[in-house]
C-alpha positions, 0 to 999 in steps of 0.5 A, a space after each residue: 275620853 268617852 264617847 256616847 254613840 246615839 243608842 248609848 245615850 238613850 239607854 243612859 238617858 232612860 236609866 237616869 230617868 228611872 233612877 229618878 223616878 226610883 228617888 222620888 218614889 219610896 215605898 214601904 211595907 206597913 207590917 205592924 199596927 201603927 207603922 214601923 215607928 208605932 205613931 200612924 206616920 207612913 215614910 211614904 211619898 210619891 203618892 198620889 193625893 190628889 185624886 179624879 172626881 170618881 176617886 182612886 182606882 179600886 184594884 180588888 175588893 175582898 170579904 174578910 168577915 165582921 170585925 174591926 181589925 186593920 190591914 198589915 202589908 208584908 213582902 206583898 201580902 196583906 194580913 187582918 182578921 175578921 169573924 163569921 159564924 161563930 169563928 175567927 179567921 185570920 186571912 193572908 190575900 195577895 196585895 196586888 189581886 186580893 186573892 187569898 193566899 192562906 187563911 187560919 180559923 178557930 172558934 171564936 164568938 163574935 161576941 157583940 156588946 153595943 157594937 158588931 164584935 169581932 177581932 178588934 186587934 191587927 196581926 203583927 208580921 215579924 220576919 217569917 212570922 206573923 203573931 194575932 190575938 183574938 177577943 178572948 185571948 187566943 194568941 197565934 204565932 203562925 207562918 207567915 207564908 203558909 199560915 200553919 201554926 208555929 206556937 199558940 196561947 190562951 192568954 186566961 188560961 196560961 197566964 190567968 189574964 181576965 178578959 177585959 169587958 170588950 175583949 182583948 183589943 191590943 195588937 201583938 208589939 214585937 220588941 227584941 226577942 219578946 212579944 208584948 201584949 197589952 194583957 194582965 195589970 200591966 203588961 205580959 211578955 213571950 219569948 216570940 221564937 218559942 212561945 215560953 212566957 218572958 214575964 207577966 204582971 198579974 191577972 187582972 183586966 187590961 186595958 184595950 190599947 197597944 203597947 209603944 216601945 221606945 228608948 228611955 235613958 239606956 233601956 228599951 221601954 213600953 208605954 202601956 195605957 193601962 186599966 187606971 194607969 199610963 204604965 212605963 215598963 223595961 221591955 227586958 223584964 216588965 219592970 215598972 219603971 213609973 206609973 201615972 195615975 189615969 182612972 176613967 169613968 167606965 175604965 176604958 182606955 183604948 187610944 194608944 199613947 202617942 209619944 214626942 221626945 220626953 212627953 207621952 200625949 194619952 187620951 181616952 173618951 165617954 166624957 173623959 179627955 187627954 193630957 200631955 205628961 212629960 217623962 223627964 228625970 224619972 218622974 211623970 208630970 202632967 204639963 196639961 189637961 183637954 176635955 177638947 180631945 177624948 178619943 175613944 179607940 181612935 188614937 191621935 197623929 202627932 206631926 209638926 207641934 200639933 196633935 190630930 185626932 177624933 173626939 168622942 162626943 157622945 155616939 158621934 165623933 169630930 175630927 179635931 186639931 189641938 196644939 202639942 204644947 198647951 192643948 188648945 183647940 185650934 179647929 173642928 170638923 163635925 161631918 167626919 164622925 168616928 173614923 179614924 186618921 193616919 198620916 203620910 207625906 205630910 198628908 193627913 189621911 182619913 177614913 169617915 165613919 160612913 166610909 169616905 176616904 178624905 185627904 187633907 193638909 195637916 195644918 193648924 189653921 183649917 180643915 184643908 181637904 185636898 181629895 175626897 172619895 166614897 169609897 166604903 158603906 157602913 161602919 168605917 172604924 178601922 184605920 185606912 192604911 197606905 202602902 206600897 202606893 196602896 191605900 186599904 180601908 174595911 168597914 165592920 162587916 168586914 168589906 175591904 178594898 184596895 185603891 191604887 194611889 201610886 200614881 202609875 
């Protein structure tokens, strides 16, 4: 029989609380762009959404340079880039202080055309390593704790690629072996350990999104919104797999393609719009058309039967609800302007164009704000990303701050 003296049971009261504690708080690591599942939905919760009047505890504030590239979270290091003066720096801070850990710079033309410039895509950590690509097609594989350069590529020179009009925007997706980019027709591929090209697709211009992998039949696959088409290649080799025509006005397709089971939701803005094609017995059918969701770069969240996402109207944007199985409108919000949105928790989580941070209920019926706070100036167009109870947000100028929402 066991008997617990008074001492015995506190430390075992203490213990259990903790353990507790430990269940209804998960965290986790936001190494690639769009999360560990690709979509923009974090498994985190425990969180806290629900914020004072002055909003969340800012912890450190950091100047990354120009640029529109979002945060990766890794082992307690934060990873983006940005550019000043002419040359692009990819920077590693320490995720609790801000302070910088490593950083790597080559010469990069800021390269403004209607917007800031700048990188446009998010570094991808895998392992001990983290891979970036530039506007124009420098492509690292770098030490993710050091910052040295393990293998490097100029995508124009080494496979031919064209730069598309705005640069290269698709963030690295490691998948396997291989590192995929959104370069060439439709899609190139690197041995990720060596930096040896796995297979490519032609030299024309890509398109600006990033490549999803997912499981289709028996093979590892990509979806690659590209130039004209939603493109379905084996991950193994890039062979096509199906092709579905998707032209638009000024050929920029930009959002990443969100995917459901059999059904690939794509979308692309300046007047164009979205649609929901389903990928069943190897042969792409569109099962429906919106002109109520043309995102421009922001891509949607797909979450319980509804798709939330920032339509482009002209040089503003509204944050919209459409439903997943017919495209219907079901609300609009006309203040929050070209942000962008991501999702945790059951919990939508948006940075506005003009820099506030809002919480809000992902419902079908309203705009449910829970929490809401001023937390950026300027150009807010990069994804706010959550992580170990951090929540990161930069602006275009390359203003990037930590707020603390784990609720300690």
């Amino acid at each position: 029989m066991l008997v617990m003296t008074d001492r015995t049971y506190r430390v075992f009261t203490a213990f259990a609380l903790a353990l507790l504690a430990a269940m209804s708080v998960h965290a986790g690591d936001w190494y690639r762009w769009r999360g560990p599942d690709l979509n923009g939905i974090s498994k985190e919760t425990g969180w806290q959404a629900k914020w004072p009047d002055e909003g969340p505890n800012q912890l450190w504030k950091a100047s990354v340079g120009t640029g529109f590239s979002s945060m990766t979270v890794s082992q307690g290091r934060v990873y983006t880039m940005g550019n000043e003066n002419e040359k692009d720096t990819v920077f590693c801070l320490d995720a609790n202080t801000g302070k910088v850990i490593w950083k790597y710079t080559y010469a990069c033309p800021l390269d403004p055309h209607y917007f800031e410039g700048g990188p446009g895509a998010t570094p991808t950590v895998d392992g001990d390593r983290v891979y970036t690509v530039s506007r124009k097609g420098h492509l690292f594989c770098l030490d993710a704790a050091k910052g040295e350069v393990i293998w490097k590529k100029t995508l124009p020179v080494d496979i031919g690629a064209a730069i598309p009009d705005w640069g290269f925007a698709g963030s690295p997706l490691v998948e396997g072996d291989l590192v995929i980019l959104n370069a060439g027709d439709v899609g190139t591929a690197f041995n990720k350990t060596t930096g040896k090209t796995a297979w490519t697709s032609g030299t024309n211009s890509s398109s600006y999104a990033t490549p999803v992998a997912f499981t289709y039949g028996k093979d590892r696959c990509v979806a690659i919104l590209a130039f004209a088409t939603l493109e379905i290649v084996k991950a193994a080799d890039g062979k096509s797999v199906w092709s579905f025509p998707w032209k638009t006005t000024y050929n920029i397709n930009a959002s990443d393609p969100v995917i459901d089971g059999d059904q690939i939701f794509i979308s692309s803005g300046l007047g164009h719009g979205g649609a929901m094609v389903q990928i069943k017995d190897g042969h792409p059918k569109q099962l429906w058309e919106t002109k109520d969701m043309k995102t421009h770069f922001a891509s949607c969240i797909l979450w319980q039967g509804y798709i939330y996402g920032i339509d482009d109207i002209g040089d503003k944007g509204q944050l919209k609800c459409i439903a997943a199985d017919s495209g219907k409108l079901q609300w609009v919000n006309e203040e929050f302007g070209k942000g962008n949105v991501t999702l945790a928790d059951g919990k939508l989580i948006g940075l506005s164009n003009k820099g506030e941070l809002i919480v809000a209920e992902p419902t079908p019926k309203e705009f449910k704000v829970i929490s809401r706070a001023q937390v950026l100036g300027g150009k807010c167009w990069t994804v706010p990303v959550l992580a170990n109870g951090k929540i990161y947000c930069r602006n275009a100028k390359g203003d990037l701050v930590c707020l603390d929402v784990s609720g300690k």
